[in-house]
C-alpha positions in Angstrom: 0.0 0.0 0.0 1.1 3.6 -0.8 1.5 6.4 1.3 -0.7 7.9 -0.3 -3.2 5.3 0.1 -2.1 5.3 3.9 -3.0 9.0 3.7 -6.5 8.5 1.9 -7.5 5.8 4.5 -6.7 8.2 7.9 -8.9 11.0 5.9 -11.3 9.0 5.6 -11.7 7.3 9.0 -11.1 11.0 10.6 -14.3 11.9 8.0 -16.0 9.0 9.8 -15.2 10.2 13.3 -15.7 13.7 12.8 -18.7 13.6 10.8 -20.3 9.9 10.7 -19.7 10.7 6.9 -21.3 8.0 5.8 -19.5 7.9 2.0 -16.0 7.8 3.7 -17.2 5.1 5.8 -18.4 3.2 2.6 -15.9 3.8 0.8 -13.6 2.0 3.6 -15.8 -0.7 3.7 -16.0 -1.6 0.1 -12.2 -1.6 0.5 -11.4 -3.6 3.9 -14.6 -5.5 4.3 -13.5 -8.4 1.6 -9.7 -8.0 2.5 -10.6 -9.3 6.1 -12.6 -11.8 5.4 -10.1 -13.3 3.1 -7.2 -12.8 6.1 -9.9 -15.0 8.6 -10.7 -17.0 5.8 -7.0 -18.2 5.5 -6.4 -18.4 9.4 -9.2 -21.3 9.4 -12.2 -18.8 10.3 -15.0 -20.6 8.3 -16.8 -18.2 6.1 -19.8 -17.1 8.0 -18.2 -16.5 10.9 -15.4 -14.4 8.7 -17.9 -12.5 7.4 -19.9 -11.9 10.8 -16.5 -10.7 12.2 -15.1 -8.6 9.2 -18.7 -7.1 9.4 -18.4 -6.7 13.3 -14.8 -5.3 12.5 -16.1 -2.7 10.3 -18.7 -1.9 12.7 -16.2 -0.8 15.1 -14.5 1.1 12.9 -17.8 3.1 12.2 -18.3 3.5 16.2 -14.4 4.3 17.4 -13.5 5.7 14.5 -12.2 8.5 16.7 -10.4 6.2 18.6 -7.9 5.6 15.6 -4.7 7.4 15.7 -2.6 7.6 12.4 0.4 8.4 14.3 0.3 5.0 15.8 -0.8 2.8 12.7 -2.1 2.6 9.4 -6.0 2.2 8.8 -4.9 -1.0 7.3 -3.2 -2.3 10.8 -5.4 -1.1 13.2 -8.7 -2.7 11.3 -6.9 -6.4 10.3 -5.6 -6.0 14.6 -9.5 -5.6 15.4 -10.5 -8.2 13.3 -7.8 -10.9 14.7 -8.8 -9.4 18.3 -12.2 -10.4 17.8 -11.1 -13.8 16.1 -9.1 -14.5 19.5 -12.1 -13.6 21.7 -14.5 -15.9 19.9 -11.9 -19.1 20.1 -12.1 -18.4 24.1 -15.5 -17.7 24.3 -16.3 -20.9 22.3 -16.0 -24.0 24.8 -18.4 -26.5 22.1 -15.1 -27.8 20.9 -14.4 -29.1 25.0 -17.5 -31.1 24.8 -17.2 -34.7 23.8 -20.4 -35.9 21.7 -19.2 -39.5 22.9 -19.5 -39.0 26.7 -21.7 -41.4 28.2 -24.1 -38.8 29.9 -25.2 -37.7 26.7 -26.6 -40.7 25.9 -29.7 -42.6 27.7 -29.7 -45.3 29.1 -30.8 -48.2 27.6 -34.4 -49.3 28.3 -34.4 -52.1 30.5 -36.5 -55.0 29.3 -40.3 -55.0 30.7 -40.0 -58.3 32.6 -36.5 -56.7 34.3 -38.5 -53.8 34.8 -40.9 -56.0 36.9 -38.2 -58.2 38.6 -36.3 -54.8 39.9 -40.2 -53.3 41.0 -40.6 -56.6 42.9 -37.0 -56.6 44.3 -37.5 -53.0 45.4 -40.7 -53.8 47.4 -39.3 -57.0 48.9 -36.3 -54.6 50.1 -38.1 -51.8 51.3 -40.3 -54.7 53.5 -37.6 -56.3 55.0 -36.3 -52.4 56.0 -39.6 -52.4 58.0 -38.4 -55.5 60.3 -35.5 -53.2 61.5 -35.3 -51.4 65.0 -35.5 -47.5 64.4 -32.1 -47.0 65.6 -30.8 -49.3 62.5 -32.8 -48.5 60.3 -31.5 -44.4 61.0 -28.3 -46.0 61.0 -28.6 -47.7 57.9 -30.3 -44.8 55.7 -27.4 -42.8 56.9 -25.0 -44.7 55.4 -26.8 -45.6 52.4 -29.1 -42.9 51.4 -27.1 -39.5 52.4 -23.7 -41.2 51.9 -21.9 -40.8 54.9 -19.0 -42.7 56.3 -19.1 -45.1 59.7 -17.0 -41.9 61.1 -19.3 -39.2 59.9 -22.4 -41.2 61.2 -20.5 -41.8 64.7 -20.2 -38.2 65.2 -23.3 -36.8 63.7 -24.8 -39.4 66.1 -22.8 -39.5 68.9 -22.4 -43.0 69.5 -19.1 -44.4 69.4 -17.5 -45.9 66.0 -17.8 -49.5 67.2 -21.3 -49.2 68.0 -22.3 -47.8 64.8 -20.4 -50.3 62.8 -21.7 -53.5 64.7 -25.1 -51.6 64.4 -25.0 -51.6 60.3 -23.3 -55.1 60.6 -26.3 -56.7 62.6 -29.2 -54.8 60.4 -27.3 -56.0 57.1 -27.5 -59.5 59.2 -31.2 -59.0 59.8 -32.1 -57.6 56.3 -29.8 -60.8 54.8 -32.0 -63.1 56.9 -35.7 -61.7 56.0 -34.7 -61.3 52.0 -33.3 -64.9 52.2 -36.4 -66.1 54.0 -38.5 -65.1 50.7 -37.8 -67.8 48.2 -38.6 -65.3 44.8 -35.2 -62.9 46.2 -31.5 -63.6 44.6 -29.1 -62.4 46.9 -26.2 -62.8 45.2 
């Protein structure tokens, strides 16, 4: 590019931010607008996107035109530096690329067959009798462990009760809950 181009460019985007002259601006556009898209283009933009941000580019160039200063750069410069700016911002911006189309949880799970279905119902009921046949105090115990996850220590001293006690507690209501599923001829326990 010329100097004199150089020159023709700054008079222009000062016509821009002085005035919002709206021929300066298109003539700038006609000018840049296909040259940046063709610089994204080649750093592996796909072509939408290196329209949408030569377009975006341009519009800043309409808004901060007054923020150019041709003692620092060349029209040329600070418009392809805007452009790659913005380039750079959407690559962060865009996590899709971090997300694995193969991952497990984005898949259902498969149905389970209707007599399993049943089996599981039937197994669930049979459980939740033979929870029934426990004390209150194992059966708290037991839930505890089992339902909100905690560990023989964290159940000792949410409880109070020493560690032993909690763990022969557990031990003796598995015993018990063993026993009464056993007892019912239609439960694997396996």
């Amino acid at each position: 590019m010329t100097e004199t181009q150089h020159a023709l460019f700054a008079e222009l985007a000062r016509r821009v931010a002085e005035a919002r002259d709206r021929a300066a601006f298109a003539q700038l556009f006609d000018h840049f607008a296909p040259r940046i898209n063709a610089y994204l283009m080649r750093q592996g933009a796909p072509n939408g996107l290196a329209e949408e941000i030569a377009q975006d580019t341009m519009i800043v160039l309409w808004n901060k035109a007054h923020l150019f200063d041709p003692a620092k750069s060349s029209v040329s410069t600070w418009l392809f530096r805007v452009a790659r700016n913005r380039r750079i911002d959407l690559i962060r911006r865009d996590k899709s690329d971090r997300i694995d189309p193969n991952d497990p949880i984005f898949h259902p799970s498969p149905m389970e067959a209707p007599d399993e279905e049943m089996d599981a119902t039937a197994r669930d009921e049979r459980v939740r009798e033979a929870l029934k046949t426990l004390r209150p105090e194992q059966l708290a115990l037991i839930k505890q462990a089992f339902f909100d996850g905690l560990s023989h220590s964290e159940i000792a001293e949410r409880t109070g009760l020493p560690l032993g006690t909690v763990k022969s507690r557990i031990r003796l209501a598995f015993k018990k809950l063993r026993d009464a599923l056993e007892a019912d001829p239609k439960v694997d326990t396996d």
